[in-house]
NUMILO-817737 format. One record per residue: residue number from 1; x, y, z of N, C-alpha, C, CB in turn. Coordinates in nm, 3 decimals. Atoms other than C-alpha are relative to their C-alpha. Last residue first. Glycine has a CB too. Example, Ala and Ser with C-alpha at 12.3 -4.5 7.8 and 13.67 -1.06 7.14 Angstrom:
% NUMILO-817737
[torro 2 [-0.082 -0.119 -0.006] [1.367 -0.106 0.714] [-0.077 0.109 0.073] [0.041 0.046 -0.142]],
[torro 1 [0.089 -0.119 0.000] [1.230 -0.450 0.780] [0.090 0.120 0.000] [-0.099 0.003 0.125]],
***
This chain:
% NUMILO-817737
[torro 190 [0.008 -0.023 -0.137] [0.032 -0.831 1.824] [0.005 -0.075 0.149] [-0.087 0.045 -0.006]],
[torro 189 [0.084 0.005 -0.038] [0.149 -0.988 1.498] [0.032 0.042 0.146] [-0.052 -0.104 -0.038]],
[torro 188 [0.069 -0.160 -0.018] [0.420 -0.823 1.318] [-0.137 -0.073 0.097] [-0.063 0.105 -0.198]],
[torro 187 [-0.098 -0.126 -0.096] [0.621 -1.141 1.309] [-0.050 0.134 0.075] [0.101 0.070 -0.100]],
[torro 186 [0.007 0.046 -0.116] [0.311 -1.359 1.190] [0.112 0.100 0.075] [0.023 -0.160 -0.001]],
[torro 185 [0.149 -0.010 -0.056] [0.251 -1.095 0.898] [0.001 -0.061 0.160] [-0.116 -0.100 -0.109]],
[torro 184 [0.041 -0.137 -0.030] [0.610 -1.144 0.793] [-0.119 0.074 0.114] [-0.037 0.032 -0.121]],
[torro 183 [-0.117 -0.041 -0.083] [0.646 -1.481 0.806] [-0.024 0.123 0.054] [0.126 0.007 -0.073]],
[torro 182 [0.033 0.003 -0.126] [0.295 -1.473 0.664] [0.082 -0.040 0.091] [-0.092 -0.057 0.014]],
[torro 181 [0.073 -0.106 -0.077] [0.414 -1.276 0.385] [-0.076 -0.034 0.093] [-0.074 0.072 -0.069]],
[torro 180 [-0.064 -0.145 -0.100] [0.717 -1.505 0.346] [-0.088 0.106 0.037] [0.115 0.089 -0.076]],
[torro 179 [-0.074 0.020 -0.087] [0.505 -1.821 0.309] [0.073 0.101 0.085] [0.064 -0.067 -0.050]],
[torro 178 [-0.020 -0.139 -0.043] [0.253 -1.754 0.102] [0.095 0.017 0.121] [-0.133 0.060 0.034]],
[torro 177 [-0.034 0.010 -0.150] [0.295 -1.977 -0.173] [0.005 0.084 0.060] [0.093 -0.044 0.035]],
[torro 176 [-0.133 -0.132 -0.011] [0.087 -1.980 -0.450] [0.012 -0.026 0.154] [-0.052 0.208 -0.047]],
[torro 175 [-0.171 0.044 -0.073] [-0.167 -2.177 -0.617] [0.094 0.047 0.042] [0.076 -0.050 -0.052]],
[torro 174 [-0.010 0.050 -0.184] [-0.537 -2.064 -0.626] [0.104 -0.050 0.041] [-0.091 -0.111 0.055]],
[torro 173 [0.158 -0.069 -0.097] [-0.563 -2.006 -1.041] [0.040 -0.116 0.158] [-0.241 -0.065 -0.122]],
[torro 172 [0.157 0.007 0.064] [-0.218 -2.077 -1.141] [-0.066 0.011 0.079] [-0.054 -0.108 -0.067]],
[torro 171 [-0.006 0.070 0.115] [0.144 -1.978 -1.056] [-0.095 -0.072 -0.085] [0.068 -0.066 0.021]],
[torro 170 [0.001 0.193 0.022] [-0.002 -1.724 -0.934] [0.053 -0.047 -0.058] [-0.089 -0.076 -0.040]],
[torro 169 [0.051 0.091 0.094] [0.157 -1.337 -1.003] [-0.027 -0.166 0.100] [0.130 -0.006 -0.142]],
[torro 168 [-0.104 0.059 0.068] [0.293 -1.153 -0.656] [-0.143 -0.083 -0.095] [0.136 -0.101 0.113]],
[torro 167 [0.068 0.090 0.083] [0.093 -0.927 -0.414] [0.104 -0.053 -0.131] [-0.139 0.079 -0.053]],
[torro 166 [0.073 -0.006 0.022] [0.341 -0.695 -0.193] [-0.041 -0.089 -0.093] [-0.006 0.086 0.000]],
[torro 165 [0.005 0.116 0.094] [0.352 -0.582 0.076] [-0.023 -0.038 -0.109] [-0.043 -0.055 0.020]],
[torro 164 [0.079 0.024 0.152] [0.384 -0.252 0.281] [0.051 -0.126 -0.040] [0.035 0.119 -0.129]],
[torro 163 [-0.084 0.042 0.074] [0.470 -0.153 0.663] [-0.080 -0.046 -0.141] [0.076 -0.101 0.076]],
[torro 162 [0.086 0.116 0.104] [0.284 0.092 0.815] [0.160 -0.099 -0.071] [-0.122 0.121 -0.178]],
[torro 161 [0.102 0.056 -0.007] [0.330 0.397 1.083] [-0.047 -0.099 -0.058] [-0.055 0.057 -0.008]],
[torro 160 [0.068 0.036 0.151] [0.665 0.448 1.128] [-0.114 -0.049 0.048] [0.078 -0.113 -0.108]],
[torro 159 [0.151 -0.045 0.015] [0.659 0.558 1.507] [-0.001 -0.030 -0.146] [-0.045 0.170 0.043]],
[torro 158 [-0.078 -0.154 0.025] [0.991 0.313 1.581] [-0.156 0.062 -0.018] [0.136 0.024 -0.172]],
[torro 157 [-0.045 -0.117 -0.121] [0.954 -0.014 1.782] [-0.008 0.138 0.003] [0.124 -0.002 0.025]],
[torro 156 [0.098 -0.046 -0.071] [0.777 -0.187 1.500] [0.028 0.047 0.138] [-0.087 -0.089 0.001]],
[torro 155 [0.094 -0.004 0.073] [1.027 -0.143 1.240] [-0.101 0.069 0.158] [-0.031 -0.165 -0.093]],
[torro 154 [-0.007 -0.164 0.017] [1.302 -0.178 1.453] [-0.100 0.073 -0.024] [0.075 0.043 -0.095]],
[torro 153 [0.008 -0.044 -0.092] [1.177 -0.504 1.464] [0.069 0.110 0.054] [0.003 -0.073 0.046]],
[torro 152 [0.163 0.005 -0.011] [1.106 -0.567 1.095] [-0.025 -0.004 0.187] [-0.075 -0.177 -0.098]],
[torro 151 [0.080 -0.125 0.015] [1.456 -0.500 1.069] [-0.149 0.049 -0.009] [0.036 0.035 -0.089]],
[torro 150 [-0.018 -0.122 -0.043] [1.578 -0.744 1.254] [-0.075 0.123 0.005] [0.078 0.023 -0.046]],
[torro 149 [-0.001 -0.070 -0.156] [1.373 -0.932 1.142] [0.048 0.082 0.104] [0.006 -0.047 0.050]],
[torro 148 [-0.019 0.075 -0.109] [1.480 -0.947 0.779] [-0.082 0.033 0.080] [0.112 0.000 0.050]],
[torro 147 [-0.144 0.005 -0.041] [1.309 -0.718 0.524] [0.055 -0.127 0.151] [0.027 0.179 0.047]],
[torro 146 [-0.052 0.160 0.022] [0.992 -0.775 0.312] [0.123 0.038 0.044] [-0.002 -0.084 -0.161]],
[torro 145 [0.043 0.081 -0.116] [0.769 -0.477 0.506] [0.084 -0.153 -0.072] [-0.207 -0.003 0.025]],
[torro 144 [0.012 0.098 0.026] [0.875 -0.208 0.296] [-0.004 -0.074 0.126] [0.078 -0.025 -0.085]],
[torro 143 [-0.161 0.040 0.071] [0.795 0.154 0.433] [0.010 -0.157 -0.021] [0.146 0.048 0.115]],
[torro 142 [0.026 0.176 -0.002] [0.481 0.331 0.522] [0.156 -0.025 -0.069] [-0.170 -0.079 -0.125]],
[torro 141 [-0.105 0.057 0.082] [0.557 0.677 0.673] [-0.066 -0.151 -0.019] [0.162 0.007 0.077]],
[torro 140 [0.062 0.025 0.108] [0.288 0.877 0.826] [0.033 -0.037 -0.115] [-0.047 0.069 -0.016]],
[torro 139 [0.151 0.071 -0.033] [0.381 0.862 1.173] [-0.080 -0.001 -0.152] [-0.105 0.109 0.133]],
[torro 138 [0.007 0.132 -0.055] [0.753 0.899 1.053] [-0.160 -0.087 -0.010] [0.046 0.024 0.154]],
[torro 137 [0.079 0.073 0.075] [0.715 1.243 0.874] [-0.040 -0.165 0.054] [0.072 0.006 -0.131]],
[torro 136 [0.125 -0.094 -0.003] [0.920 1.452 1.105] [-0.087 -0.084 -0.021] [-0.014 0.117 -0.095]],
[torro 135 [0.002 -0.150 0.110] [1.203 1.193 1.061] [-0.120 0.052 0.063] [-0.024 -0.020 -0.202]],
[torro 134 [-0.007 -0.084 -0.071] [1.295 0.963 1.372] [-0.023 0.158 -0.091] [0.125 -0.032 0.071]],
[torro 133 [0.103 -0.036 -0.140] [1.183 0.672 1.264] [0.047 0.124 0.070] [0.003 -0.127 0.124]],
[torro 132 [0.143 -0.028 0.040] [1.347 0.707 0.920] [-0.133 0.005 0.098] [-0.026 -0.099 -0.094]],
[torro 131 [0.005 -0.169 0.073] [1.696 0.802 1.060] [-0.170 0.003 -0.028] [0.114 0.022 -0.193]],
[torro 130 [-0.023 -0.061 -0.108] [1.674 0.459 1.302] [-0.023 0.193 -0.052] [0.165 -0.062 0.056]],
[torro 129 [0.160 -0.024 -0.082] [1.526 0.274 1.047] [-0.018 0.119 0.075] [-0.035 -0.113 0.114]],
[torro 128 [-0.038 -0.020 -0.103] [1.819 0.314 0.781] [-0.111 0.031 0.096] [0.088 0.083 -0.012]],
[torro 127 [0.120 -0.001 -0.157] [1.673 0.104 0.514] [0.108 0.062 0.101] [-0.071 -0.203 0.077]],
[torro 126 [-0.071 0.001 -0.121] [2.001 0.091 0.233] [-0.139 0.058 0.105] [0.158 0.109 -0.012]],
[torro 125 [-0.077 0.053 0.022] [1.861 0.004 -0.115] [0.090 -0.043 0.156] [0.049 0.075 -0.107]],
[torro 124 [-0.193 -0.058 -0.022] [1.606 0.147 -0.095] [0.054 -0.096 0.026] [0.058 0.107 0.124]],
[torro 123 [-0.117 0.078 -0.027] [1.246 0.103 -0.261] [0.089 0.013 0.032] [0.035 -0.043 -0.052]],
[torro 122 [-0.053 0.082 0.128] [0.979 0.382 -0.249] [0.121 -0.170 0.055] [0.118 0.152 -0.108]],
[torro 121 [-0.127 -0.030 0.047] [0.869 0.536 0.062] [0.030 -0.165 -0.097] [0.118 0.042 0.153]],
[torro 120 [-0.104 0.162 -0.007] [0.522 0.506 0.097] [0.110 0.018 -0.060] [-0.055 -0.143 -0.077]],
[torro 119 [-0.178 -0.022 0.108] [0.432 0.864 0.241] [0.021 -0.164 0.005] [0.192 0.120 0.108]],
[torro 118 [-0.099 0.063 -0.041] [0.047 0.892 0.381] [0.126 0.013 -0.093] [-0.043 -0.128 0.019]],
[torro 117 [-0.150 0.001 0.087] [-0.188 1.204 0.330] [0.088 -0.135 0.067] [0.106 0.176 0.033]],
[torro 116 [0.046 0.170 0.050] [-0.535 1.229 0.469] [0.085 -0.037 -0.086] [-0.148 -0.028 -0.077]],
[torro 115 [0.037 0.081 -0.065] [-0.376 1.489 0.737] [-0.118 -0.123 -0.052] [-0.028 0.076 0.094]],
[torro 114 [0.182 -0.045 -0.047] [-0.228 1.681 0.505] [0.002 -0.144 0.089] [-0.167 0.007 -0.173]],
[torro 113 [0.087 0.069 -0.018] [0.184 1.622 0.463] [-0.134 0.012 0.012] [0.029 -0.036 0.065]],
[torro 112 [0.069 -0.014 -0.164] [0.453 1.815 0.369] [-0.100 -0.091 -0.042] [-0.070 0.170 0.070]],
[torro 111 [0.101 -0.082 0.027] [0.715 1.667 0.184] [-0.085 0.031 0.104] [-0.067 -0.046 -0.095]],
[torro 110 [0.047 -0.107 -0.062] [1.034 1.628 0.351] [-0.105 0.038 -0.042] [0.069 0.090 0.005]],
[torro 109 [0.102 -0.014 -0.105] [1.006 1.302 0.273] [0.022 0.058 0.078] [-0.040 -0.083 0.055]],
[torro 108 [0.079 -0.092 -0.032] [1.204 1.381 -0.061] [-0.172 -0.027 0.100] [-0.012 0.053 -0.140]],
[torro 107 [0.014 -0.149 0.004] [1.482 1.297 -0.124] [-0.100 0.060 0.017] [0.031 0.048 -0.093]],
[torro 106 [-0.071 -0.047 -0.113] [1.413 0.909 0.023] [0.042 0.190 -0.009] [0.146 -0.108 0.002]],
[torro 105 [-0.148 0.099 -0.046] [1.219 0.809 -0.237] [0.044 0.096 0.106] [0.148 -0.029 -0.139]],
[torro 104 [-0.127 -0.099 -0.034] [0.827 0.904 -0.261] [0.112 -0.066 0.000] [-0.002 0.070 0.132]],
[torro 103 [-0.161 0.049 0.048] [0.506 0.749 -0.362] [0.106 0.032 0.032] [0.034 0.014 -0.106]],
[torro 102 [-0.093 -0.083 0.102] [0.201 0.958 -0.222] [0.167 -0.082 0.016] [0.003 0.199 0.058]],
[torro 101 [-0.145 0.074 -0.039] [-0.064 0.759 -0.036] [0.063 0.043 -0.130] [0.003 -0.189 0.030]],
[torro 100 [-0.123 -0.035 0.149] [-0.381 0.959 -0.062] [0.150 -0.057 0.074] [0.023 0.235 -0.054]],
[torro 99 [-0.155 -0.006 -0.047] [-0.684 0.879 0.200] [0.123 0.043 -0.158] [0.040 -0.196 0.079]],
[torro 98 [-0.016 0.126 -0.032] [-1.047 0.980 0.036] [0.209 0.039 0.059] [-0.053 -0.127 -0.172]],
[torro 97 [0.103 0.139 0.006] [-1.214 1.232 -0.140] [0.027 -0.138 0.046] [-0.030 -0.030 -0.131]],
[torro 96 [0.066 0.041 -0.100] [-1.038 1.535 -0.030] [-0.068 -0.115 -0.002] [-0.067 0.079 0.031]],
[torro 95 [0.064 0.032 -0.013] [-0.771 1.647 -0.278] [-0.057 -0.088 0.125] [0.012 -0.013 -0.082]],
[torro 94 [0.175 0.039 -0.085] [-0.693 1.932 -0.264] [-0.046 -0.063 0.017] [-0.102 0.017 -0.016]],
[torro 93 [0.000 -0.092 -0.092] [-0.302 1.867 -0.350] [-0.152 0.071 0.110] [0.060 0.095 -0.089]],
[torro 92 [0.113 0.012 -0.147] [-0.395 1.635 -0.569] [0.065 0.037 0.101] [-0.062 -0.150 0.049]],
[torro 91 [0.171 0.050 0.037] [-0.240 1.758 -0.878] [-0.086 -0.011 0.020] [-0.043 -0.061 -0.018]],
[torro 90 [0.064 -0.135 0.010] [0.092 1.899 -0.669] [-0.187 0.004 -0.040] [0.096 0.077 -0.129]],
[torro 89 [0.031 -0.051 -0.130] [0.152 1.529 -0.568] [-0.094 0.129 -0.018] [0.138 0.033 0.080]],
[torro 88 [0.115 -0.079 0.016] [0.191 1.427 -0.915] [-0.095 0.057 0.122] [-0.075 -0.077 -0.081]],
[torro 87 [0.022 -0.132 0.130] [0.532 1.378 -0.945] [-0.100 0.076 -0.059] [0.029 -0.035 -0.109]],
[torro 86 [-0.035 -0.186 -0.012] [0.522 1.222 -0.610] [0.018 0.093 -0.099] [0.123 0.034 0.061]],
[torro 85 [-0.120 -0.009 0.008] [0.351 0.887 -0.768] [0.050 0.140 0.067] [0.031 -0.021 -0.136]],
[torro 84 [-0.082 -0.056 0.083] [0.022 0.829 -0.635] [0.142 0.039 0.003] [-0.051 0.080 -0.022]],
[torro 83 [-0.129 0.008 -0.023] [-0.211 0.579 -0.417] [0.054 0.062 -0.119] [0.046 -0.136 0.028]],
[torro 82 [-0.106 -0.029 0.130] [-0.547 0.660 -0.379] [0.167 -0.017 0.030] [-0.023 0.171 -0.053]],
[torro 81 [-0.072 -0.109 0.003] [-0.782 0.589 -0.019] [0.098 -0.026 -0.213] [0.122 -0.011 0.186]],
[torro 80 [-0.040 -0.016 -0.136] [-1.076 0.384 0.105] [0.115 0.143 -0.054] [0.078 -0.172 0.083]],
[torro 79 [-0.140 0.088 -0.113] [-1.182 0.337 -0.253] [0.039 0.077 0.109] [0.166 -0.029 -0.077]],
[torro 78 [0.025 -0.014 -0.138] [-1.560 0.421 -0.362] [0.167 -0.052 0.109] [-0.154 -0.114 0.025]],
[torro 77 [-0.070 0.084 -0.123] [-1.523 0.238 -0.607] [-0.058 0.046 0.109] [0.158 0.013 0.021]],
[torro 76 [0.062 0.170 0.068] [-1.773 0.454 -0.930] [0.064 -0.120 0.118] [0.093 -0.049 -0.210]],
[torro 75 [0.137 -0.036 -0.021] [-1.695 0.821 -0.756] [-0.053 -0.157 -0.060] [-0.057 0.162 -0.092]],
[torro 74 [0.028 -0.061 -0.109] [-1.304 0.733 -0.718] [-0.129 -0.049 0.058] [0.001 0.133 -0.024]],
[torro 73 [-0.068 0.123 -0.035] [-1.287 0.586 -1.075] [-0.077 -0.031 0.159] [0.188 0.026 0.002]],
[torro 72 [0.110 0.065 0.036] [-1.436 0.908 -1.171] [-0.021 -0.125 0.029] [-0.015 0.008 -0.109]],
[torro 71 [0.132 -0.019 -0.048] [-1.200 1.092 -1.017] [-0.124 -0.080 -0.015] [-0.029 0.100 -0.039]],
[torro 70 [-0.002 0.006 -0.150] [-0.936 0.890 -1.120] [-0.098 0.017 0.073] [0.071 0.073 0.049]],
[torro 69 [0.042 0.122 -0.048] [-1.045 0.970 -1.447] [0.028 -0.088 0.088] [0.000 -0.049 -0.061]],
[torro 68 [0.151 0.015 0.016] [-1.046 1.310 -1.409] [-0.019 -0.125 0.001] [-0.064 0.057 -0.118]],
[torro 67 [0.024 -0.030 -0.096] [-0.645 1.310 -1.303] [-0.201 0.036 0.014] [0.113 0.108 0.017]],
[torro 66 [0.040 -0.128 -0.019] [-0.529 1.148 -1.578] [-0.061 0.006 0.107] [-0.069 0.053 -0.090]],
[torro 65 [0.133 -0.008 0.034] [-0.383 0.787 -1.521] [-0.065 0.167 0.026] [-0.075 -0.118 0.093]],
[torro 64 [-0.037 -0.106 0.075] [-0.014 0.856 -1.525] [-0.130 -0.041 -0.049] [0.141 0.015 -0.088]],
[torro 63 [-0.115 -0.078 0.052] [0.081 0.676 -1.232] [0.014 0.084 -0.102] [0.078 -0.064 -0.024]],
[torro 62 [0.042 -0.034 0.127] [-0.243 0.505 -1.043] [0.156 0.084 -0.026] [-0.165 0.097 -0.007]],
[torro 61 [-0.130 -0.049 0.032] [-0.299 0.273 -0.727] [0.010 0.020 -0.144] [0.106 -0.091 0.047]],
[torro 60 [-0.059 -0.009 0.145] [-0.642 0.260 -0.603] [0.154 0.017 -0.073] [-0.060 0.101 -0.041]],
[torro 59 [-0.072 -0.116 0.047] [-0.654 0.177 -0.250] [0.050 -0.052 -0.143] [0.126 0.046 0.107]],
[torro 58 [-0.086 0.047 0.068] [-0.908 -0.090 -0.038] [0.027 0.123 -0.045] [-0.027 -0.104 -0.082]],
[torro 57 [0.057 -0.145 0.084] [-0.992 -0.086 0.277] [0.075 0.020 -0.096] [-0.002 0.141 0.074]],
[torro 56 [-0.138 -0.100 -0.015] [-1.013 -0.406 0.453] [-0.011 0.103 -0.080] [0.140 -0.062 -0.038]],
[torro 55 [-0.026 -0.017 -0.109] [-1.324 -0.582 0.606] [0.123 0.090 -0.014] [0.006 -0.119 0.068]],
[torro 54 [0.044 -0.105 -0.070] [-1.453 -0.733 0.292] [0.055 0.019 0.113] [-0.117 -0.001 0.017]],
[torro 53 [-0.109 0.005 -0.123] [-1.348 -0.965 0.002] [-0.081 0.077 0.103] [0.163 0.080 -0.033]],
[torro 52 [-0.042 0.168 -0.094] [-1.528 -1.134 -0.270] [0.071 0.076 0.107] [0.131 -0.150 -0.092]],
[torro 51 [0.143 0.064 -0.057] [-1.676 -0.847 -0.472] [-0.005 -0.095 0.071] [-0.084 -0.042 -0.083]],
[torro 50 [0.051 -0.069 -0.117] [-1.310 -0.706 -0.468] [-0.184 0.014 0.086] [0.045 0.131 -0.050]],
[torro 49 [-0.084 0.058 -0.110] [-1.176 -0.926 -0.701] [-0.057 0.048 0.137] [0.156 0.045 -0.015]],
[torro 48 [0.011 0.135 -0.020] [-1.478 -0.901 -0.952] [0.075 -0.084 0.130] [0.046 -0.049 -0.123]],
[torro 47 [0.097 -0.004 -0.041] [-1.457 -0.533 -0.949] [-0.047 -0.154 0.056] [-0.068 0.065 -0.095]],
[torro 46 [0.058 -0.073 -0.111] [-1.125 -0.533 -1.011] [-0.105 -0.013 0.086] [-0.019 0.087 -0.032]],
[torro 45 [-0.039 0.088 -0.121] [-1.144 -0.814 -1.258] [0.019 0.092 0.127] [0.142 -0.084 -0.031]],
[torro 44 [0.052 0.099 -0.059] [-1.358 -0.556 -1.444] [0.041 -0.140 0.080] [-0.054 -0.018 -0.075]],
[torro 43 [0.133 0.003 -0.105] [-1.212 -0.276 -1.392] [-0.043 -0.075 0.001] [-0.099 0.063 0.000]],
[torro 42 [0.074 -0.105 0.066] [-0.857 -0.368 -1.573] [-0.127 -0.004 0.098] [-0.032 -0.030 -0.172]],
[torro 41 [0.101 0.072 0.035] [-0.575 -0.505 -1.411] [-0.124 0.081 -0.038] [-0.024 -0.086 0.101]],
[torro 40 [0.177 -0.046 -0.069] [-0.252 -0.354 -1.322] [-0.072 -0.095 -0.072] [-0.081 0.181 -0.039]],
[torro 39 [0.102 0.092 -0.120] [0.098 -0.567 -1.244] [-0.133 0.065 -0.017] [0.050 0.014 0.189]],
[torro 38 [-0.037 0.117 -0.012] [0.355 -0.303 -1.372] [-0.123 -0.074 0.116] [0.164 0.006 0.044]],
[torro 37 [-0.065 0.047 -0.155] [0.192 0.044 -1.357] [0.003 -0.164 -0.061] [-0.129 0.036 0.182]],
[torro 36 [-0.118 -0.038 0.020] [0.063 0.248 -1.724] [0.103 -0.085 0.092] [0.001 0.143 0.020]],
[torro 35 [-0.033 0.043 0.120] [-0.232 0.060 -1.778] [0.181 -0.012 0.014] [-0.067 0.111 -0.119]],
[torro 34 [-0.048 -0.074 0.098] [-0.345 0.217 -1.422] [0.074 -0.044 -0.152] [0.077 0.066 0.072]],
[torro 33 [0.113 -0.033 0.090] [-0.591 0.044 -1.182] [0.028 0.100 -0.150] [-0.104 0.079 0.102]],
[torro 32 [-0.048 -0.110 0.106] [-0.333 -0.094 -0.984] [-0.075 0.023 -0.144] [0.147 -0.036 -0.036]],
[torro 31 [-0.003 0.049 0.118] [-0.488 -0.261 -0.665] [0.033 0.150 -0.116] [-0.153 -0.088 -0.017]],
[torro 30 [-0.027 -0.145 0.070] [-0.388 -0.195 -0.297] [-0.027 -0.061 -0.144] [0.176 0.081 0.025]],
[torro 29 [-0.029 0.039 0.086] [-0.530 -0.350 -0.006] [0.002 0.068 -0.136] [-0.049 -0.081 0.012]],
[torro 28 [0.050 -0.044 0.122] [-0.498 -0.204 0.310] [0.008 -0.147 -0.124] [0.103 0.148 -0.044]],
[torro 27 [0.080 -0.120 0.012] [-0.543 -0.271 0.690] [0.000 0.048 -0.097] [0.018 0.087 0.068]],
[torro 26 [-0.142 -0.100 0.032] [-0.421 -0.653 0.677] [-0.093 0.132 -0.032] [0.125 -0.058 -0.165]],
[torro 25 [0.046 -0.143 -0.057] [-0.697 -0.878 0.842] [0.121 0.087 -0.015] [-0.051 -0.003 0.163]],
[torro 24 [-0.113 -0.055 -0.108] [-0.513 -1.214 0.765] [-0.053 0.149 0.024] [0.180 0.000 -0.067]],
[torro 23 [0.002 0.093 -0.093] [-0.841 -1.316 0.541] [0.112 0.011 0.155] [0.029 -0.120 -0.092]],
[torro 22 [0.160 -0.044 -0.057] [-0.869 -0.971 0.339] [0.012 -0.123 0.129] [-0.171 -0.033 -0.150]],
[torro 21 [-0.030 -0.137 -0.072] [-0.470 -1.041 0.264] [-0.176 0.012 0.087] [0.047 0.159 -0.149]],
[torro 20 [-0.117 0.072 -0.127] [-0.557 -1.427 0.178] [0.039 0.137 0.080] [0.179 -0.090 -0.080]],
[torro 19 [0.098 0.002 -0.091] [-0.871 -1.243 -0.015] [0.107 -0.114 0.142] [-0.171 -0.077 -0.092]],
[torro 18 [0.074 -0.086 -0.067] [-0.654 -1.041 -0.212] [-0.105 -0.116 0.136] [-0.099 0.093 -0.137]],
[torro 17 [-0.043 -0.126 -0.100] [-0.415 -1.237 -0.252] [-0.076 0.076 0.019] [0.095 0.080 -0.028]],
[torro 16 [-0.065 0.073 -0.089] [-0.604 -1.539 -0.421] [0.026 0.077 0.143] [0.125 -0.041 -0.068]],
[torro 15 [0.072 0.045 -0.074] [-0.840 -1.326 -0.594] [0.051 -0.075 0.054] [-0.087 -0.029 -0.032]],
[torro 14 [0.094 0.140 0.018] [-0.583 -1.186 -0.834] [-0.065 -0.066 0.130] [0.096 -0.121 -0.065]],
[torro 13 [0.058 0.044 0.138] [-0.367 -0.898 -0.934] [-0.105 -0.147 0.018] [0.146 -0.035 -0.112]],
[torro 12 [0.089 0.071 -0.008] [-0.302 -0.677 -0.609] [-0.030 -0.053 -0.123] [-0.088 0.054 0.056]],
[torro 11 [0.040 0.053 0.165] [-0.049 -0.431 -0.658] [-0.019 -0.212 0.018] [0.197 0.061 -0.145]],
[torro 10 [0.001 -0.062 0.170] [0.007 -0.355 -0.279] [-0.004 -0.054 -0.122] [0.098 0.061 -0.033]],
[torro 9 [-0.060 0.115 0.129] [-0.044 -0.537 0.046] [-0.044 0.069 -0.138] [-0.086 -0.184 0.008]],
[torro 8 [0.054 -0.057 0.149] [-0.080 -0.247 0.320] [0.054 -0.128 -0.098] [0.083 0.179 -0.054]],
[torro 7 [-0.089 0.102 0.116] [-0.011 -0.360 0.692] [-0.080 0.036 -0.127] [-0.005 -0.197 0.031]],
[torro 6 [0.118 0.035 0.055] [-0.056 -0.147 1.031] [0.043 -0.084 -0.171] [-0.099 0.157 -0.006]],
[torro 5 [0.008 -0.099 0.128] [0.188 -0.176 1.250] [-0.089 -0.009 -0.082] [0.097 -0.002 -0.079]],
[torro 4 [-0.051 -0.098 -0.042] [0.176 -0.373 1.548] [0.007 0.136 -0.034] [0.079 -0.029 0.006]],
[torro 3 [-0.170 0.001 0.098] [-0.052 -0.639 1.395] [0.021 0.161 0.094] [-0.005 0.019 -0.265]],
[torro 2 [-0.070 -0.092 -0.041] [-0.403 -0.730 1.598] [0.147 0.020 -0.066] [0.000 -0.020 0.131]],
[torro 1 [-0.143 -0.002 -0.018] [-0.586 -1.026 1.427] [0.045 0.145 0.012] [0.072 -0.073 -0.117]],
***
């Protein structure tokens, strides 16, 4: 499956979504490997979720997990790329071991960028596409992907590069509806 944009499904808690995301060929999947983040899970369902899937690349998401054990995290996954808050941008500033998706709100995607650097802009309140496709930063903007159509065709008209999703509690093991993220997903399809 071809999508316009590319598609990230974030805080990942359970082998349902992940492998319904792995199954719709979505280009990330994001699990929260931090105590500190609403929705994480510890390494070993991690490891367990992600021994069942393959084809997408998956991203650590972390907020006030020190910055060694990340690393180490890193060197034991092997994840496609890291996802961090902008307050710790400066932290990994070198770093090279993989993609880095840096958190941000709207003050501040003027950051600069490296070229294994993405910007997921936080939550807003007011989506103006037209300003955010036309920032500097665009091609390396991910931005929510649960909005009308409209705006999910703006979306893929503009150079934003990604839209984001994201993973929701079961109501028990294998039950859940996925209705609006393959609204979504089918909209964006190529």
């Amino acid at each position: 499956m071809q999508y316009k944009k590319e598609v990230y499904v974030s805080r990942i808690t359970n082998l349902s979504d992940a492998r319904y995301a792995a199954g719709m060929m979505v280009d990330y999947v994001g699990f929260s490997l931090d105590e500190s983040m609403e929705g994480s899970i510890d390494e070993t369902l991690f490891a367990a979720i992600t021994g069942w899937i393959e084809g997408v690349n998956v991203i650590g998401e972390f907020k006030n997990l020190d910055y060694q054990s990340i690393q180490v995290l890193q060197d034991k996954y092997k994840f496609h790329g890291i996802s961090i808050p902008f307050s710790r941008s400066d932290e990994f500033k070198g770093w090279t071991n993989s993609l880095i998706v840096v958190r941000v709100n709207e003050d501040q995607l003027d950051f600069e960028v490296s070229s294994n650097c993405l910007l997921q802009l936080e939550e807003s309140n007011d989506l103006d596409i037209s300003t955010l496709a036309n920032h500097a930063n665009a091609e390396q903007l991910i931005i929510t992907g649960d909005v009308d159509q409209e705006v999910l065709n703006q979306i893929t008209q503009s150079k934003i590069r990604a839209v984001i999703l994201k993973g929701e509690e079961e109501e028990r093991p294998g039950y859940k509806d996925y209705d609006s993220m393959a609204d979504t997903l089918e909209y964006l399809e190529d």
